[in-house]
C-alpha positions in Angstrom: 0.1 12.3 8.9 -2.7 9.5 9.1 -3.3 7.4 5.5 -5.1 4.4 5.5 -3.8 1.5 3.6 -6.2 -0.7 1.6 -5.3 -4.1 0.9 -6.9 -7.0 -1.9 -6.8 -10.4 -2.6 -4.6 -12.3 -0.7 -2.2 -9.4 0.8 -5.5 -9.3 3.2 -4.4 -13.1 4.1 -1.1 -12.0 4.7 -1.9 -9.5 7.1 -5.2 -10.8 8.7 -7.6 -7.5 7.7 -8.6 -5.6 4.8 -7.4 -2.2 5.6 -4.5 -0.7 8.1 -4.4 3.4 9.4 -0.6 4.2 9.2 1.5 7.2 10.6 3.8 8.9 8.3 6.1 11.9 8.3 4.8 14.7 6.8 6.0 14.8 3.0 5.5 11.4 2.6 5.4 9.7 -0.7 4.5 6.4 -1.9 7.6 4.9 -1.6 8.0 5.7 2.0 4.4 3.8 2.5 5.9 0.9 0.9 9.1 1.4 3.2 6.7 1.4 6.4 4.5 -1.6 5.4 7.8 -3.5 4.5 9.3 -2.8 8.2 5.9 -3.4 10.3 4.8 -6.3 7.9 7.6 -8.3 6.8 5.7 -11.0 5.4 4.5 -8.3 2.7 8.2 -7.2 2.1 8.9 -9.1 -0.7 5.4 -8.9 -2.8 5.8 -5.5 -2.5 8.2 -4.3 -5.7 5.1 -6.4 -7.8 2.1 -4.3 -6.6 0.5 -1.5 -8.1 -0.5 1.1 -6.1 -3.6 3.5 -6.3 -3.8 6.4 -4.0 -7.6 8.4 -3.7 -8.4 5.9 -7.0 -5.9 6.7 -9.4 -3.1 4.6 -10.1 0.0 6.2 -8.6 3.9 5.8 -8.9 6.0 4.9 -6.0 7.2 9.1 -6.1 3.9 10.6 -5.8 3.3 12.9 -2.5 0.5 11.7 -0.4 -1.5 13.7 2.0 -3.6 13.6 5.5 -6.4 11.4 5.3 -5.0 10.0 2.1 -6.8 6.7 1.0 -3.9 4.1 -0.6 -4.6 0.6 -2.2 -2.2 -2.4 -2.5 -3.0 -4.0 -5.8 -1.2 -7.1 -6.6 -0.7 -8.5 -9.9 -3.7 -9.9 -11.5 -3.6 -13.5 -12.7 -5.9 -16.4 -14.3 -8.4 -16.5 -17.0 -7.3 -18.1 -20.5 
């Protein structure tokens, strides 16, 4: 199945664009999308066990099932401000 990965802040640095289509196995979950991004992007690898993750919108957790066409958003920490 096709999802398309969102990224923010400076995870779009990191990569070099704001959003990647990625092919996973049927039954998929969140933790297998941060599997994939960890092998294909290495430079993400080790942000990834701080970010939050949103799939369609909602905040998810890394055991939630994602679908075709599923929208997912890398969310890292948010810092600053006094």
């Amino acid at each position: 199945m096709k999802v398309r990965v969102r990224l923010f802040a400076g995870l779009r640095e990191y990569v070099g664009q704001a959003e990647l289509e990625l092919e996973l196995p049927d039954n998929a979950r969140v933790s297998d999308l941060q599997e994939t991004i960890g092998r294909d992007y290495p430079r993400l690898k080790p942000l990834l066990p701080g970010l939050a993750f949103a799939v369609n919108e909602e905040y998810a957790t890394r055991d939630q099932a994602l679908h075709e066409d599923d929208e997912v958003a890398l969310i890292p920490p948010i810092s600053g401000g006094q």
